[in-house]
C-alpha positions as CSV (number, residue, x, y, z in Angstrom):
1,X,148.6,102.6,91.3
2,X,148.7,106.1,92.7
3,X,146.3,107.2,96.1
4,X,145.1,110.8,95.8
5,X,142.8,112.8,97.8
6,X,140.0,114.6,97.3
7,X,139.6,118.1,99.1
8,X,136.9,119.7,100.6
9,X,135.8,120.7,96.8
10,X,136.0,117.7,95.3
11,X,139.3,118.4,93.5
12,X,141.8,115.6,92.9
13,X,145.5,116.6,92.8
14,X,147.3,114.4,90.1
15,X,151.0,113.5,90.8
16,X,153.6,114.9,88.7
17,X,154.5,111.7,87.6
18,X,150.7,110.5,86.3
19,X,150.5,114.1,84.4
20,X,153.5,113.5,82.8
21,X,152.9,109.9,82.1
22,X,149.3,110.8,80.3
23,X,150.9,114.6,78.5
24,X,148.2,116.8,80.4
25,X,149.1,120.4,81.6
26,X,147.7,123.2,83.0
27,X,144.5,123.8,81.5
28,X,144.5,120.7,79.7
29,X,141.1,118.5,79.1
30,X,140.0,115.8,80.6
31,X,137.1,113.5,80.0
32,X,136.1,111.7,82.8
33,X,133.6,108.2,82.4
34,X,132.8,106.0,85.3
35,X,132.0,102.6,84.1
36,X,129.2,100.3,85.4
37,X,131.7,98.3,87.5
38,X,132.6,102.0,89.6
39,X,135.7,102.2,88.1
40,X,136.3,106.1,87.5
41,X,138.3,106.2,83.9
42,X,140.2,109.6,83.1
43,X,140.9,110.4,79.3
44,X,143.6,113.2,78.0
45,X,141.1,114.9,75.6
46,X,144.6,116.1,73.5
47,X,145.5,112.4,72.9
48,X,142.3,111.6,72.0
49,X,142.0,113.8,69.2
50,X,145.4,112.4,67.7
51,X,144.3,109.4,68.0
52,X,140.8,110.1,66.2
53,X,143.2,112.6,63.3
54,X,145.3,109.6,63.1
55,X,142.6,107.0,62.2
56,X,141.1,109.4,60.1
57,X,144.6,110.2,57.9
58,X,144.9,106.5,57.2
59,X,141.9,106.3,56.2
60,X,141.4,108.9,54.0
61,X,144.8,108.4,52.9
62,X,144.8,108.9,49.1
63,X,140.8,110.4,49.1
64,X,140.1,112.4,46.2
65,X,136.9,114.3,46.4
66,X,136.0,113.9,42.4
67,X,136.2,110.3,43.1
68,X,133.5,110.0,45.3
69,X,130.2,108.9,43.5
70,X,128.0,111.4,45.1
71,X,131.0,114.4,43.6
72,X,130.0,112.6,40.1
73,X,126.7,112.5,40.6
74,X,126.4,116.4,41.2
75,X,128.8,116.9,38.5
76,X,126.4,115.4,36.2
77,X,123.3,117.2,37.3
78,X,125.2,120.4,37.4
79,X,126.9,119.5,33.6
């Protein structure tokens, strides 16, 4: 646990430490969610995506577009 302040613009400095720990850098994107119970939840936007390509790869993982049924079916109509 880590305690940060907040200055007179509502800024929060990150430590070093936390920024490495979660691969943000300058410029990088947040998402920040505060959930019912108050509880102020910060999200690396950059891992996020990698996780969402990653689900994604596997799967997809050995799609084939001509093997979908709705490919076929516009193959026919178009045949």
């Amino acid at each position: 646990m880590y305690v940060v302040s907040i200055d007179k613009r509502g800024r929060i400095l990150l430590p070093s430490e936390v920024r490495k720990r979660i691969g943000v850098k300058e410029r990088s994107k947040l998402a920040l969610r505060v959930r019912d119970d108050g509880v102020v939840e910060l999200i690396s936007l950059d891992k996020l995506r990698d996780e969402v390509a990653k689900v994604f790869e596997e799967k997809f993982k050995g799609w084939r577009e001509e093997d979908h049924e709705a490919s076929k079916l516009l193959s026919e109509i178009v045949s």
